[in-house]
C-alpha positions in Angstrom: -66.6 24.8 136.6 -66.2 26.4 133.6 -66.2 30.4 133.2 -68.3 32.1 130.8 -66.6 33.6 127.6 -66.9 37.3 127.3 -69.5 38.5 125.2 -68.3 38.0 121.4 -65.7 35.7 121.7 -66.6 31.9 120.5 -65.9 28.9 123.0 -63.6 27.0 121.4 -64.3 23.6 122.8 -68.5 22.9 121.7 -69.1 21.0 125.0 -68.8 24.3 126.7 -71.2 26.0 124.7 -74.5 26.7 125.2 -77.3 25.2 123.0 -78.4 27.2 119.9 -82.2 27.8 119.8 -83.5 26.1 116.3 -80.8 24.4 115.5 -81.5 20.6 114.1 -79.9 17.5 115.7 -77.8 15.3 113.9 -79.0 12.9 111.5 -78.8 9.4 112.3 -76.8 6.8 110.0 -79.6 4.5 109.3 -82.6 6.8 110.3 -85.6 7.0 107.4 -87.0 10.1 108.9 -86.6 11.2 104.4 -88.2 7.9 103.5 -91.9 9.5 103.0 -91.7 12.9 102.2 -94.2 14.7 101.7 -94.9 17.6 99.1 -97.3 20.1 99.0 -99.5 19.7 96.3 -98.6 21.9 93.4 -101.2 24.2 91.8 -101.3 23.0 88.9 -102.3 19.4 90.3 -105.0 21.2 93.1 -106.7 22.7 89.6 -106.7 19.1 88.0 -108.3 17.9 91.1 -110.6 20.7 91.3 -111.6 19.9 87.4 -111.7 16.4 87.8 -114.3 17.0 90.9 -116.4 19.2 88.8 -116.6 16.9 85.9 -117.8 14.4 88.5 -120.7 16.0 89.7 -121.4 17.0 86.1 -121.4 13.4 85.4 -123.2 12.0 88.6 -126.1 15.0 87.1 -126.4 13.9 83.9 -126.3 9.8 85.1 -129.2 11.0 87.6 -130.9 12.5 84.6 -130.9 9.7 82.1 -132.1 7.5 84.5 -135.2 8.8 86.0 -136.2 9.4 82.2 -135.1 6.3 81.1 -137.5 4.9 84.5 -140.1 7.4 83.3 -139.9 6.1 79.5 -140.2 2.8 80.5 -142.6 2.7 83.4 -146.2 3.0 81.2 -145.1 -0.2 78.8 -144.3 -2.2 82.1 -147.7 -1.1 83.7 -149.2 -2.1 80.8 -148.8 -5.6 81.5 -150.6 -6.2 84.0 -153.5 -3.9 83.1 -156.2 -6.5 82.9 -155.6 -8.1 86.7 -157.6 -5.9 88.6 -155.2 -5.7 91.4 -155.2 -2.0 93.4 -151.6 -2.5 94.2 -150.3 -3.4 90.4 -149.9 0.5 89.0 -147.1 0.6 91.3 -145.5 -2.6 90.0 -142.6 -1.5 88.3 -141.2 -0.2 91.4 -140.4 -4.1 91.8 -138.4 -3.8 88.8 -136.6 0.1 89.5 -136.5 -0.5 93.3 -133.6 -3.2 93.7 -131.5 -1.3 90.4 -132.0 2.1 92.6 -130.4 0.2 95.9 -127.9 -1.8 94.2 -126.9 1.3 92.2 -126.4 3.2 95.4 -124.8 -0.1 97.2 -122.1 0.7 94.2 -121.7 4.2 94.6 -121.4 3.5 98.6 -118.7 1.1 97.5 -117.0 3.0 94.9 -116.3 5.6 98.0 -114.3 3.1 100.1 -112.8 2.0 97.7 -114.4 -1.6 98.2 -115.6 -4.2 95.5 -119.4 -4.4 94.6 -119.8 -7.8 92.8 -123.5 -9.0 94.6 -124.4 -5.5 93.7 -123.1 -5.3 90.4 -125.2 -9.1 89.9 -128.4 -7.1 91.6 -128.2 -4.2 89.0 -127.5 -6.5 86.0 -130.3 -9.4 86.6 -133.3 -6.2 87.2 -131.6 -4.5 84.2 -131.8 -7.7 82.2 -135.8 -7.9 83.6 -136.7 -4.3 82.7 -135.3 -4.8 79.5 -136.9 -8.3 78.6 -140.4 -6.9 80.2 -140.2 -3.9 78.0 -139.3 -5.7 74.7 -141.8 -8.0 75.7 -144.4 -5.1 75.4 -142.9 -3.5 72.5 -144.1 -3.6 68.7 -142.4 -6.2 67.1 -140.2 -4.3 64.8 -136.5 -3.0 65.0 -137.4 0.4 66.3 -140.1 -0.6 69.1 -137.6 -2.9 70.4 -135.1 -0.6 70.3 -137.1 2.0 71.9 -138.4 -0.5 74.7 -134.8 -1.5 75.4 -132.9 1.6 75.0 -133.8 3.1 78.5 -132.7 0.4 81.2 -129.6 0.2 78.4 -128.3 4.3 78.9 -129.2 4.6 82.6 -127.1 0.9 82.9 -124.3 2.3 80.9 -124.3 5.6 82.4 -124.1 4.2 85.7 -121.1 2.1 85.0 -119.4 5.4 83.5 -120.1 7.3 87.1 -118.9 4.7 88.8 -115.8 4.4 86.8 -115.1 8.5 87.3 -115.5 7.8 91.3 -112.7 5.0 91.0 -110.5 7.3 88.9 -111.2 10.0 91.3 -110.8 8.0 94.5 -107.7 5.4 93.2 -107.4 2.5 95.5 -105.3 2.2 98.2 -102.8 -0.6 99.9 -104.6 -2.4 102.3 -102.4 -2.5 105.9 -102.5 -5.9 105.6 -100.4 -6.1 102.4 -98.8 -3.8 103.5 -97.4 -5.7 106.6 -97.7 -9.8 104.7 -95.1 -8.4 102.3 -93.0 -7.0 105.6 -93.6 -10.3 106.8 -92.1 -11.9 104.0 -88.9 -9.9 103.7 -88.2 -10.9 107.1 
């Protein structure tokens, strides 16, 4: 067995000395342990996040906003026809019209999260936007400005939807699916 060096003198074969504390092991030819690397987001790009989350919400307030005006401008004209039915239920009618936009418009949103496509949605919020619009015309005076007033709400709360929904993709991009991810591996192979 091999004696121990005197304190201060360096072994001169590095089988015999002892392990360093902290020290790294070598790299392996052919290892990808740099392939990822990962950086700590800069400041600069946690503040553009930060911003781009704030103008989000500001967004998601104002789309909020337009559209229960926009519901409230156009609720009396759609009440109004069916005002000489005499049905107890019918005031509440319109809710027929605003209740499927409301849950397809927060089947997009949920969507829009994971980062998932919303076409039947999308086609639910488009056909009882189209209906609100057509009932509301329908009602209207028959000149330029009563149809553009009829129209105009279900019009802004549809196009300020589509703009929120649009800052959730840019804020949440999409991602590779796994599967991609491993058909392409597949392919290479």
């Amino acid at each position: 067995m091999p004696s121990e060096p005197p304190p201060g003198v360096v072994p001169a074969d590095p089988v015999d000395s002892p392990p360093q504390v902290g020290t790294q092991p070598p790299a392996v030819p052919g290892s990808f342990a740099g392939h990822r690397k990962s950086r700590a987001p800069s400041a600069r790009r946690k503040w553009l996040q930060i911003g781009s989350l704030g103008l989000l919400a500001v967004v998601a307030v104002v789309v909020a906003m337009v559209s229960v005006l926009g519901g409230m401008a156009a609720y009396r004209p759609l009440q109004n026809i069916t005002s000489g039915t005499g049905v107890g239920a019918v005031p509440w009618w319109p809710l027929l019209v605003y209740g499927p936009w409301t849950v397809g418009s927060l089947c997009i949103i949920r969507s829009a999260l994971h980062r998932r496509r919303a076409v039947h949605s999308w086609f639910v919020v488009l056909l009882f936007s189209s209906i609100a619009v057509s009932l509301s015309v329908a009602q209207a005076d028959k000149t330029l400005t009563g149809i553009a007033g009829a129209s105009l709400p279900a019009l802004s709360s549809l196009a300020c939807f589509h703009q929120l929904v649009r800052q959730i993709t840019l804020t949440l991009p999409p991602q590779q699916s796994a599967r991609r991810h491993r058909q392409a591996e597949s392919s290479r192979t």
